[in-house]
ChimeraX commands (.cxc) that place a marker at each C-alpha (Angstrom):
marker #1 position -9.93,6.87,21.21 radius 0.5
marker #1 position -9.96,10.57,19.33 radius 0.5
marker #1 position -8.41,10.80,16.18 radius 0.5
marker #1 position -5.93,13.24,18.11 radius 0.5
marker #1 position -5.24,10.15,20.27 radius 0.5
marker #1 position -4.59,7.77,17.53 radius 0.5
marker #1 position -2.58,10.57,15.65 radius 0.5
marker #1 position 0.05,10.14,18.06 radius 0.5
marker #1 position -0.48,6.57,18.85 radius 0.5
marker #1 position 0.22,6.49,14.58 radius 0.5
marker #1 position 3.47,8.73,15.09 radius 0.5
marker #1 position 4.83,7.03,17.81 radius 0.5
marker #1 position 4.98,3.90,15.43 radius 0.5
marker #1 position 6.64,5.62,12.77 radius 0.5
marker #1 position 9.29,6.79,15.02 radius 0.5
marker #1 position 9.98,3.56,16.07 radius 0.5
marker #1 position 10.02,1.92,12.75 radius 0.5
marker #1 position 12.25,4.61,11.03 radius 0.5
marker #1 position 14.54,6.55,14.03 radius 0.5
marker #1 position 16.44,8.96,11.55 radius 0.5
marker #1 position 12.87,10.52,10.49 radius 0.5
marker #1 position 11.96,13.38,12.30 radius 0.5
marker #1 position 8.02,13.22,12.40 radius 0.5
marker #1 position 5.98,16.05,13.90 radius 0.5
marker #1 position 1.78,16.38,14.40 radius 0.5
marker #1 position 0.56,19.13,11.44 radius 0.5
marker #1 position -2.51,18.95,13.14 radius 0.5
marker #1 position -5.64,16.25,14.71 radius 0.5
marker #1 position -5.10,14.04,11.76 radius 0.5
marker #1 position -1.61,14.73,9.87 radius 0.5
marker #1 position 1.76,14.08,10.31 radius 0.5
marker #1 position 4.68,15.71,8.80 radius 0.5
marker #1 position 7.80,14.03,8.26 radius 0.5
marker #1 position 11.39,15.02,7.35 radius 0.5
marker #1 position 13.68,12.38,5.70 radius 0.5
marker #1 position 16.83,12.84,4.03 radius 0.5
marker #1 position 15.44,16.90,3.23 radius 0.5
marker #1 position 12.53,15.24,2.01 radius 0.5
marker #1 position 9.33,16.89,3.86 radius 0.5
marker #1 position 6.15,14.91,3.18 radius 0.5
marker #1 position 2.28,15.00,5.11 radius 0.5
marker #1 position 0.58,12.07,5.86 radius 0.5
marker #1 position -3.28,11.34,6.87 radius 0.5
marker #1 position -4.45,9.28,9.28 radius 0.5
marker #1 position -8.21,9.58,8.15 radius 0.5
marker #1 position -8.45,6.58,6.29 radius 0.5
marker #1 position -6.59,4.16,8.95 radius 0.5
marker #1 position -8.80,6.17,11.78 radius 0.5
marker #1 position -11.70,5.22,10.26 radius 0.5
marker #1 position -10.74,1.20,9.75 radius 0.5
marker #1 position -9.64,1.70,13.31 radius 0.5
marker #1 position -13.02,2.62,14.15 radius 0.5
marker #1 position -14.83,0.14,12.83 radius 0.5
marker #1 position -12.70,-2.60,13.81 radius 0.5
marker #1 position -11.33,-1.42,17.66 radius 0.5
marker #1 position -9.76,-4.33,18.67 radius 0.5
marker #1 position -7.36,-4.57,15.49 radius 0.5
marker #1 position -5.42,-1.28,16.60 radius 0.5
marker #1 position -2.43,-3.19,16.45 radius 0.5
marker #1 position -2.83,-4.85,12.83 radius 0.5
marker #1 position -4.37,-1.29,11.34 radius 0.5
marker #1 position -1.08,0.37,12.60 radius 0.5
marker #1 position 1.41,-2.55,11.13 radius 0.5
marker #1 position -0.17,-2.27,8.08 radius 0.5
marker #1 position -0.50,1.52,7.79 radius 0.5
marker #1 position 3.26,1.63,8.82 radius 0.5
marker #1 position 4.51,-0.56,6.19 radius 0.5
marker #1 position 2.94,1.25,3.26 radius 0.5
marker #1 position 4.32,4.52,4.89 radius 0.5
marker #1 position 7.63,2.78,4.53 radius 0.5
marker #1 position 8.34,3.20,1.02 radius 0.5
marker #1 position 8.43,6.60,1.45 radius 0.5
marker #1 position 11.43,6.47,3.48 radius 0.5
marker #1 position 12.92,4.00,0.73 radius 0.5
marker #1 position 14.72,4.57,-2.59 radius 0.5
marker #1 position 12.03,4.75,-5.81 radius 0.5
marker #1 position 13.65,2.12,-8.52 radius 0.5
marker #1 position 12.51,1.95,-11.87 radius 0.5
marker #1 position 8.66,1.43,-12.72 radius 0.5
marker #1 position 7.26,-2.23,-13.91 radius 0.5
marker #1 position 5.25,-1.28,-16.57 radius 0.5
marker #1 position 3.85,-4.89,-15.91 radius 0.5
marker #1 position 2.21,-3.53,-12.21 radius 0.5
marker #1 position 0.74,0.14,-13.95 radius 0.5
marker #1 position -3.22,-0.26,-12.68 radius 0.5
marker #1 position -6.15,2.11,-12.87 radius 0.5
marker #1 position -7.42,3.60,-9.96 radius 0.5
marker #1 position -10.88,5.02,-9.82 radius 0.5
marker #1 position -11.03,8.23,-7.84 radius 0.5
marker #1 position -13.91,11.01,-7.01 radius 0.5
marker #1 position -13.04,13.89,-8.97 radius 0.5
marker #1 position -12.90,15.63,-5.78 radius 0.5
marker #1 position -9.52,14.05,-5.09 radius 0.5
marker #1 position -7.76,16.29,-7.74 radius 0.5
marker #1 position -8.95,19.44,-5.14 radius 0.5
marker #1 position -7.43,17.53,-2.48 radius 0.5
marker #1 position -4.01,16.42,-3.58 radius 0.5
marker #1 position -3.78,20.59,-5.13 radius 0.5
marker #1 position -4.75,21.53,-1.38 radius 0.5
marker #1 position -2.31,19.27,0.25 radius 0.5
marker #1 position 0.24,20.21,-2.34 radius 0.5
marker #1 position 0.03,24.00,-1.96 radius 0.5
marker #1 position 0.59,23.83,1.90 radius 0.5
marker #1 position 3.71,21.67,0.90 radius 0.5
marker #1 position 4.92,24.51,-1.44 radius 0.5
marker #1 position 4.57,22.38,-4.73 radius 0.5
marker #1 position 4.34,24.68,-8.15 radius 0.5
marker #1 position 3.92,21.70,-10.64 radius 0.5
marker #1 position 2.76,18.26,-11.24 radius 0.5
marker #1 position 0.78,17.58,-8.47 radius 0.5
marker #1 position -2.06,15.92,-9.99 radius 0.5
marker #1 position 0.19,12.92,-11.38 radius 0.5
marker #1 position -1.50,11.04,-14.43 radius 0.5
marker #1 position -5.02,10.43,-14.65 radius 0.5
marker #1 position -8.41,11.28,-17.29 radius 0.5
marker #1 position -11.44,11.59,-16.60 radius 0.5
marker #1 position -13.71,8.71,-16.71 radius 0.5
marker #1 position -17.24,10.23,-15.74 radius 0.5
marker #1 position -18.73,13.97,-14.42 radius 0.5
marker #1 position -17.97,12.45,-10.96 radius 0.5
marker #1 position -14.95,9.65,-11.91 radius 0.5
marker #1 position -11.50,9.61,-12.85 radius 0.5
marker #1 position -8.67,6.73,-14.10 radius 0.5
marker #1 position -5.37,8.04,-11.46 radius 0.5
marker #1 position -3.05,5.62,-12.77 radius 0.5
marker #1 position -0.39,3.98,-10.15 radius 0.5
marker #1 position 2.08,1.20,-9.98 radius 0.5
marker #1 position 1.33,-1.54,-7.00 radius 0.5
marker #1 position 4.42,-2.49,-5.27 radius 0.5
marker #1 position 4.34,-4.62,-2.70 radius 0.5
marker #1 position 3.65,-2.79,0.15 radius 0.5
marker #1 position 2.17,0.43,-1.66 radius 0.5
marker #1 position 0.05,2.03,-4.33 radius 0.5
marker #1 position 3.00,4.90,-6.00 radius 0.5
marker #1 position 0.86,7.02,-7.79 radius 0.5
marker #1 position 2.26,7.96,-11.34 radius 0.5
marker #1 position 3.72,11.56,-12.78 radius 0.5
marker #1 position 3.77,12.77,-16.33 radius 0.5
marker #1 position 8.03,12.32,-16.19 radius 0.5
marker #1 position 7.44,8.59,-15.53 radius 0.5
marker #1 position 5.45,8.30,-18.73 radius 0.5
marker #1 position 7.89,10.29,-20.73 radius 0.5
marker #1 position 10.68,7.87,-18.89 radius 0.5
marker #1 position 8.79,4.81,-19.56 radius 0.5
marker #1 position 8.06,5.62,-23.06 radius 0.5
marker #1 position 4.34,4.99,-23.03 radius 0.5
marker #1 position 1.96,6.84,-25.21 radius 0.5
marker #1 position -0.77,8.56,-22.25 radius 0.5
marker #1 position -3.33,7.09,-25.05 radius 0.5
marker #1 position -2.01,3.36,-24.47 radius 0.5
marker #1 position -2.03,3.99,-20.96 radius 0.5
marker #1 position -5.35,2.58,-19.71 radius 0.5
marker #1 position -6.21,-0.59,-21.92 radius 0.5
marker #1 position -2.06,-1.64,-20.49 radius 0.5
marker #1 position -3.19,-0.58,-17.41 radius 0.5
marker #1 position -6.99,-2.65,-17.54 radius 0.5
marker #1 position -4.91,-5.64,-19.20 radius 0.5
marker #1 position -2.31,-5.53,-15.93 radius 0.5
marker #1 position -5.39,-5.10,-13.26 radius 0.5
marker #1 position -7.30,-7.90,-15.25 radius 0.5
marker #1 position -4.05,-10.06,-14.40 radius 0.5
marker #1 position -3.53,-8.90,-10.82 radius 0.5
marker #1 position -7.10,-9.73,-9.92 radius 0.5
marker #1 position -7.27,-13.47,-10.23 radius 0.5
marker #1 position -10.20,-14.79,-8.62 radius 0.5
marker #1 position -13.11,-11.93,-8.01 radius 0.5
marker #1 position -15.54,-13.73,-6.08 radius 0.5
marker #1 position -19.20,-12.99,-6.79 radius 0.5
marker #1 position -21.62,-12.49,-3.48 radius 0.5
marker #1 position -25.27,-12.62,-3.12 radius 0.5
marker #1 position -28.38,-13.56,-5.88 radius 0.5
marker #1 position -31.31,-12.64,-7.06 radius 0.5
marker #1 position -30.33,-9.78,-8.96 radius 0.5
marker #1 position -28.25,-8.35,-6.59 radius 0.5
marker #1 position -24.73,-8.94,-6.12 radius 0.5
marker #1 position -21.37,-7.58,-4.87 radius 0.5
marker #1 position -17.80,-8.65,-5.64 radius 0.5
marker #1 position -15.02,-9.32,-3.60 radius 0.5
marker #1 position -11.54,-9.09,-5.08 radius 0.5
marker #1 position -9.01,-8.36,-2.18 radius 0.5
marker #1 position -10.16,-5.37,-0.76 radius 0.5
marker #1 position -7.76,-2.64,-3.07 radius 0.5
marker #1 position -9.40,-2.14,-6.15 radius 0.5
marker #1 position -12.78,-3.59,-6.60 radius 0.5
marker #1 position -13.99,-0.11,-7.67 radius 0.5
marker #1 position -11.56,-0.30,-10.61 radius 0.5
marker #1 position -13.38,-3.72,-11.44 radius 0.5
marker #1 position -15.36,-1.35,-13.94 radius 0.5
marker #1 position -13.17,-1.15,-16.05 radius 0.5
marker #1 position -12.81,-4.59,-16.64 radius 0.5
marker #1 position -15.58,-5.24,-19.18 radius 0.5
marker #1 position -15.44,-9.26,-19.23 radius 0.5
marker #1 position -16.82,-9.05,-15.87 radius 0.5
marker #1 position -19.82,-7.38,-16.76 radius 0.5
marker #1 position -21.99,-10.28,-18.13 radius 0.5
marker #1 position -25.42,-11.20,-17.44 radius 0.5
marker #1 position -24.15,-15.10,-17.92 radius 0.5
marker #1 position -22.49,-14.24,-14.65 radius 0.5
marker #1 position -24.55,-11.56,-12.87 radius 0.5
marker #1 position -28.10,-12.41,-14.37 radius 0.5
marker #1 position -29.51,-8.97,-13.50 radius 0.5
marker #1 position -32.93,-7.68,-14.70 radius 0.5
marker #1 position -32.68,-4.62,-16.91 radius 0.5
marker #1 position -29.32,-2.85,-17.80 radius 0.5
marker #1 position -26.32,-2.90,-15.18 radius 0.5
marker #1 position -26.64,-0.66,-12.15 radius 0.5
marker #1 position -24.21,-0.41,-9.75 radius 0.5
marker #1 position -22.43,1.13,-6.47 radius 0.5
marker #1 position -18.81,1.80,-5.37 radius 0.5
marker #1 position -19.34,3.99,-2.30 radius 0.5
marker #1 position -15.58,2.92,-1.17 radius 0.5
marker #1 position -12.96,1.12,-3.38 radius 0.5
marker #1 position -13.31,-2.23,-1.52 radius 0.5
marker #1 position -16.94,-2.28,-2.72 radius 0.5
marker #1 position -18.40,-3.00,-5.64 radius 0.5
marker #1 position -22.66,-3.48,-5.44 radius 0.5
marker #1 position -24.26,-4.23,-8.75 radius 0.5
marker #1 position -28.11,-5.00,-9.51 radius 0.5
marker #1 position -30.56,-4.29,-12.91 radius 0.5
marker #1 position -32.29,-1.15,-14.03 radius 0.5
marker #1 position -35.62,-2.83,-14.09 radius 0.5
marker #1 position -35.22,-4.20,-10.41 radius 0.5
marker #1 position -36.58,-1.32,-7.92 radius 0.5
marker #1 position -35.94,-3.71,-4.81 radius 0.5
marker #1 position -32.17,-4.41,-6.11 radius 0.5
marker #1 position -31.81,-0.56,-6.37 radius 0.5
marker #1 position -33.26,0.08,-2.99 radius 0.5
marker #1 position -30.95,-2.58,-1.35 radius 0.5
marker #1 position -28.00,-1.45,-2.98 radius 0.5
marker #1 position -28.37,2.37,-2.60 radius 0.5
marker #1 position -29.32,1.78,1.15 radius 0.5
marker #1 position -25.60,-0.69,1.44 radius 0.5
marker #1 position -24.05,2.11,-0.49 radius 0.5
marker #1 position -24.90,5.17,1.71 radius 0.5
marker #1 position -24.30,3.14,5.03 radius 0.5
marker #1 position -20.73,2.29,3.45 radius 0.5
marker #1 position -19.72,5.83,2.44 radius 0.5
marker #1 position -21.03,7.32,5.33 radius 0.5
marker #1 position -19.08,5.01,7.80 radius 0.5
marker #1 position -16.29,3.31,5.59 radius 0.5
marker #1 position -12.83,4.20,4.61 radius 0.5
marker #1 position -11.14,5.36,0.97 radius 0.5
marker #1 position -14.83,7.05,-0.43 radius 0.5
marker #1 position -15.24,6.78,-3.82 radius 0.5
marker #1 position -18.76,7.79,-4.51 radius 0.5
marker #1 position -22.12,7.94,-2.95 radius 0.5
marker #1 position -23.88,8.04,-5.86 radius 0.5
marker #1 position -25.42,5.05,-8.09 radius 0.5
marker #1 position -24.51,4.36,-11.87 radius 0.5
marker #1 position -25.75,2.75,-14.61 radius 0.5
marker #1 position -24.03,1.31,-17.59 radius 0.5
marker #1 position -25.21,3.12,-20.89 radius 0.5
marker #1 position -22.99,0.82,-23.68 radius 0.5
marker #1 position -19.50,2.49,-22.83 radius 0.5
marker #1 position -19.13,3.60,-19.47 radius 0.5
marker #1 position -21.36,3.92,-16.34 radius 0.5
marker #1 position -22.89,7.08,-15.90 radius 0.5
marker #1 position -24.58,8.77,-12.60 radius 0.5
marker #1 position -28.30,6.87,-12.58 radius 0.5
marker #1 position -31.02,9.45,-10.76 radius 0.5
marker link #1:1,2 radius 0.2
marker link #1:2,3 radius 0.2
marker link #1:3,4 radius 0.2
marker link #1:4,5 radius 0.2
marker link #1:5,6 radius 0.2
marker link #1:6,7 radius 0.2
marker link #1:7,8 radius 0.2
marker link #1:8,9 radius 0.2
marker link #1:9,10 radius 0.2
marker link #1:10,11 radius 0.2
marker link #1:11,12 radius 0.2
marker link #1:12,13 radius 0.2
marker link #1:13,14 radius 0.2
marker link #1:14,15 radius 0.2
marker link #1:15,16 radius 0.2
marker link #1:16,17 radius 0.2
marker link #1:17,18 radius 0.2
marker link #1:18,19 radius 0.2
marker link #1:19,20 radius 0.2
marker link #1:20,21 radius 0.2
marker link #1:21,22 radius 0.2
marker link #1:22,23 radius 0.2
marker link #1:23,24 radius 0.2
marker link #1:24,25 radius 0.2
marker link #1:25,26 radius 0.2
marker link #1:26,27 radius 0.2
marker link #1:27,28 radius 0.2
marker link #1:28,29 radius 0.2
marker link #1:29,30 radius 0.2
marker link #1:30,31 radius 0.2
marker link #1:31,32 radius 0.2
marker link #1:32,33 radius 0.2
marker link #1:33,34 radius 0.2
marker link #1:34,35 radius 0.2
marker link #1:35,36 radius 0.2
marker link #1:36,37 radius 0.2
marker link #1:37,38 radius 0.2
marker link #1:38,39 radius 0.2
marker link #1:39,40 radius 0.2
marker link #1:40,41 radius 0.2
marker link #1:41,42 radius 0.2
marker link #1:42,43 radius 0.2
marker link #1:43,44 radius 0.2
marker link #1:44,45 radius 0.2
marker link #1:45,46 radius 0.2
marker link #1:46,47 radius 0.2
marker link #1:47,48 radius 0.2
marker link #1:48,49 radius 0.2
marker link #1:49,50 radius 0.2
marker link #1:50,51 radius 0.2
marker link #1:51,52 radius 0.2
marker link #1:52,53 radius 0.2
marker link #1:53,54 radius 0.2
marker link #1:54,55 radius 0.2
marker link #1:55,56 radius 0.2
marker link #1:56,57 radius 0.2
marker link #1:57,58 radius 0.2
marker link #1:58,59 radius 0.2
marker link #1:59,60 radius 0.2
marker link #1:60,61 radius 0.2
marker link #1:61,62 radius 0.2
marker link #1:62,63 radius 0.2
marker link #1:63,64 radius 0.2
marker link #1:64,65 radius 0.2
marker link #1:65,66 radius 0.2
marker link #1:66,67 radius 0.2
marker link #1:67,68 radius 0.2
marker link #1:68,69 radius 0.2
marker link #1:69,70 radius 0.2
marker link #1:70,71 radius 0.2
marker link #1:71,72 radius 0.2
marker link #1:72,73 radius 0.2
marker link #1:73,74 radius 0.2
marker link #1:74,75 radius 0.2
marker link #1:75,76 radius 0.2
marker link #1:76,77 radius 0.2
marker link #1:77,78 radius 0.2
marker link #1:78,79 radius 0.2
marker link #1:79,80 radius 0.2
marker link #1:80,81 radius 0.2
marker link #1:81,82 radius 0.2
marker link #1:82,83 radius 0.2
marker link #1:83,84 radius 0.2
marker link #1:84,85 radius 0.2
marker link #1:85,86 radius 0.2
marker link #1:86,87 radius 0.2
marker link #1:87,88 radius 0.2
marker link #1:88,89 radius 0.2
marker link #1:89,90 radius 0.2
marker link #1:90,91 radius 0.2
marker link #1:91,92 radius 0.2
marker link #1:92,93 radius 0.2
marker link #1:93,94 radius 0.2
marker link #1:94,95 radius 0.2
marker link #1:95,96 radius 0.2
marker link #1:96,97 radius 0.2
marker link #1:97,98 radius 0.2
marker link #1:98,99 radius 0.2
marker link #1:99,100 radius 0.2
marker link #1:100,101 radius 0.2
marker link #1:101,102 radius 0.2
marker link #1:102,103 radius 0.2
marker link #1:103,104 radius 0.2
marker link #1:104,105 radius 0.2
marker link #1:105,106 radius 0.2
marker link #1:106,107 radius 0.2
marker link #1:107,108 radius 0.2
marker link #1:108,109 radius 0.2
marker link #1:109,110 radius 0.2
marker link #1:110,111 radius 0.2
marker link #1:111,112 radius 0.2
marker link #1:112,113 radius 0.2
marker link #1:113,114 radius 0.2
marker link #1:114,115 radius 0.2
marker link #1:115,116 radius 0.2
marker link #1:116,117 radius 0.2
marker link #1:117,118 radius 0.2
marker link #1:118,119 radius 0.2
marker link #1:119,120 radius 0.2
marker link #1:120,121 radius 0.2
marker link #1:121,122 radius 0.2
marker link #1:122,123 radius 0.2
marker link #1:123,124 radius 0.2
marker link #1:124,125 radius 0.2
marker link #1:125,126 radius 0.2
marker link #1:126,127 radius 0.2
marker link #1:127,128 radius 0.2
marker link #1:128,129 radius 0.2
marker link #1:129,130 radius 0.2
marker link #1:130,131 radius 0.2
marker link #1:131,132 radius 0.2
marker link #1:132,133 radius 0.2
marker link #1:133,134 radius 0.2
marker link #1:134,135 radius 0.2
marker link #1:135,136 radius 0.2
marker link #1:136,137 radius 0.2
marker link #1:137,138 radius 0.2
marker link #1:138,139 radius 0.2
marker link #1:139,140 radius 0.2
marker link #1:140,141 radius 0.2
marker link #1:141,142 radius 0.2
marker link #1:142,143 radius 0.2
marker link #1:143,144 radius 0.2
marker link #1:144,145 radius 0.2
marker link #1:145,146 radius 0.2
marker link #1:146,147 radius 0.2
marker link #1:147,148 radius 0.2
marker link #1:148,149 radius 0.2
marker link #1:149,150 radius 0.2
marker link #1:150,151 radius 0.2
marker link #1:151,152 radius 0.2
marker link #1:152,153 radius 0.2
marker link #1:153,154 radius 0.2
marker link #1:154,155 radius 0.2
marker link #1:155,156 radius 0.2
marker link #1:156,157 radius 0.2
marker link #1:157,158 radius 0.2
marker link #1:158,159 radius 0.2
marker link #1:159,160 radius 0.2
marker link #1:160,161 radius 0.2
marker link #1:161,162 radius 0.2
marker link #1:162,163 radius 0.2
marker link #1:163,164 radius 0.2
marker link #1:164,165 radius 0.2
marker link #1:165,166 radius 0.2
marker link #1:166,167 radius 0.2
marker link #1:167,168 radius 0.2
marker link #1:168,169 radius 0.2
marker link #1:169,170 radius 0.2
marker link #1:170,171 radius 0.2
marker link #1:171,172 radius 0.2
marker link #1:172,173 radius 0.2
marker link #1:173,174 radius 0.2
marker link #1:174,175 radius 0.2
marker link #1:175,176 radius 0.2
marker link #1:176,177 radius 0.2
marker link #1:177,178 radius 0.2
marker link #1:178,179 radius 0.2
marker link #1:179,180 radius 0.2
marker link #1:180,181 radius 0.2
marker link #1:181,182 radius 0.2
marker link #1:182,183 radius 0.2
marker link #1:183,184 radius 0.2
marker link #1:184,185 radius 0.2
marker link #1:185,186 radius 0.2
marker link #1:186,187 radius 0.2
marker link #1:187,188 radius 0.2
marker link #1:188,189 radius 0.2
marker link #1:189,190 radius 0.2
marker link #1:190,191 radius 0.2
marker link #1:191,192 radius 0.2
marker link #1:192,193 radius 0.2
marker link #1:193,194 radius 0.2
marker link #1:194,195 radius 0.2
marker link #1:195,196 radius 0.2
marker link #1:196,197 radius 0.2
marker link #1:197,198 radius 0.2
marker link #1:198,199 radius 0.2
marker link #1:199,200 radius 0.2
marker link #1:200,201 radius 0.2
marker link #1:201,202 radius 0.2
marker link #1:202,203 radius 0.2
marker link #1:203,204 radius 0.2
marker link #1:204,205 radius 0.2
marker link #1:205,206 radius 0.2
marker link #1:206,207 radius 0.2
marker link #1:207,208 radius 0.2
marker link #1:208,209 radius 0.2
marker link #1:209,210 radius 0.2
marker link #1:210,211 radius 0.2
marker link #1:211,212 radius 0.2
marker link #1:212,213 radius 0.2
marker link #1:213,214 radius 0.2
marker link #1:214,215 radius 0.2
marker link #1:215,216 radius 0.2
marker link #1:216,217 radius 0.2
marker link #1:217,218 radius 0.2
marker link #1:218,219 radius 0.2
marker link #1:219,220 radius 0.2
marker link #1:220,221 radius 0.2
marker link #1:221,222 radius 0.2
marker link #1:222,223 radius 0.2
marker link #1:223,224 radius 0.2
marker link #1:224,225 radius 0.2
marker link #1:225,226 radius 0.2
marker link #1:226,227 radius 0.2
marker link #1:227,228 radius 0.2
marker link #1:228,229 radius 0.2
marker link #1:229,230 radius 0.2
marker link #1:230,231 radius 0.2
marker link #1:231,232 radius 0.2
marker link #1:232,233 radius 0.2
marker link #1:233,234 radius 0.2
marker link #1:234,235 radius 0.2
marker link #1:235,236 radius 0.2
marker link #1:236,237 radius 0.2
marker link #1:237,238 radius 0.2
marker link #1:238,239 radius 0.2
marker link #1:239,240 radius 0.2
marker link #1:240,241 radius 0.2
marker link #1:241,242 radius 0.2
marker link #1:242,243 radius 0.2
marker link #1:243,244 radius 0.2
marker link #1:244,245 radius 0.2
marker link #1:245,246 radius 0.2
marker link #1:246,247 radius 0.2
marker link #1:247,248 radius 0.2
marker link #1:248,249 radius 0.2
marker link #1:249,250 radius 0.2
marker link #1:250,251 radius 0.2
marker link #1:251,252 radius 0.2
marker link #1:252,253 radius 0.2
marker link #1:253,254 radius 0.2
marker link #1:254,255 radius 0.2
marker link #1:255,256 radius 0.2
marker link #1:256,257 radius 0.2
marker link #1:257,258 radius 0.2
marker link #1:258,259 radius 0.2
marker link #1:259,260 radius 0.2
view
């Protein structure tokens, strides 16, 4: 199937699941919708791509794209400060929200909340519903009454809650965890996790997060681990869904920084 062909395949699902919508194809991969005089674009890159690499779950990839779509066709109620997580983004996302935004006719505010973590990172702060990641505006701070310098160690302490049982994969200096598939790129942020009691790596902490359902981590001082890792990371961000980075980092005592 093209991407044209599951672009319609996608819109014929949202027509079914919300009638009073009017949804029409922008172009290969976007939709545009029209709900209550609200006009909003949607991409079906990232669901194309799972679609791809898993054919035969057409139907599940669609269900589950649909449903997050849904809240956009829903009332927004009040944030839970208690659900405010970090997101880690490639910088280049800021370009592509601004593009996206401009062709929608937006003058303001289109970057929502975020800082920079690295020359190639940044924190986008969001609140995870239940079906949905709703992606946080400066207003909602000022509503909420939270200082933007607060805002990540509330948001680390909440995705530190949500994630209750990372699983660690692998040995021998290299590992990867598993946490759900949503935000295991954010798991740097959560220092506790880095520990060599629990990932016994040789040399300082090196790691990967070519899409945010991957995190690969191995030592400074282990060439192979590096190898093995930066080989898993390319073939990832090449082929995978939701790109983060393709680069490698290493930890330098505060954050993790790009590693040549």
């Amino acid at each position: 199937m093209t991407v044209k062909e599951f672009t319609r395949i996608y819109l014929d699902s949202l027509s079914v699941r919300f009638p009073t919508a009017k949804f029409n194809i922008v172009d290969d991969s976007t939709i545009e919708s029209n709900f209550q005089n609200k006009v909003t674009r949607t991409s079906v890159d990232n669901a194309f791509k799972d679609y791809l690499s898993e054919p035969d779950s057409l139907q599940r990839i669609l269900s589950n794209s649909v449903s997050v779509a849904s809240e956009l066709y829903n009332p927004m109620g009040k944030i839970n400060v208690d659900r405010i997580i970090p997101i880690i983004k490639p910088i280049e996302y800021l370009d592509d929200i601004r593009n996206v935004a401009k062709k929608m006719g937006a003058s303001k505010d289109v970057e929502g909340v975020y800082e920079k973590y690295n020359d190639q990172l940044i924190i986008v702060y969001a609140e995870d519903t239940k079906s949905n990641i709703r992606y946080l505006t400066h207003d909602d701070l000022k509503t909420l009454s939270i200082n933007p310098d607060s805002l990540k160690k509330i948001a680390a302490g909440n995705l530190e809650k949500l994630l209750t049982s990372i699983k660690i994969k692998g040995g021998k200096g290299v590992y990867m965890l598993m946490a759900g598939g949503d935000y295991e790129a954010s798991i740097i942020l959560l220092d506790n996790v880095f520990t060599k009691e629990s990932l016994p790596v040789n040399g300082n902490f090196v790691i990967a997060i070519p899409n945010r359902d991957m995190l690969l981590i191995t030592g400074s001082n282990d060439k192979d681990g590096i190898s093995k890792i930066h080989e898993l990371a390319q073939k990832s961000y090449s082929t995978g869904s939701y790109q983060v980075s393709d680069y490698l980092y290493k930890w330098n005592g505060k954050a993790f920084e790009k590693y040549e």
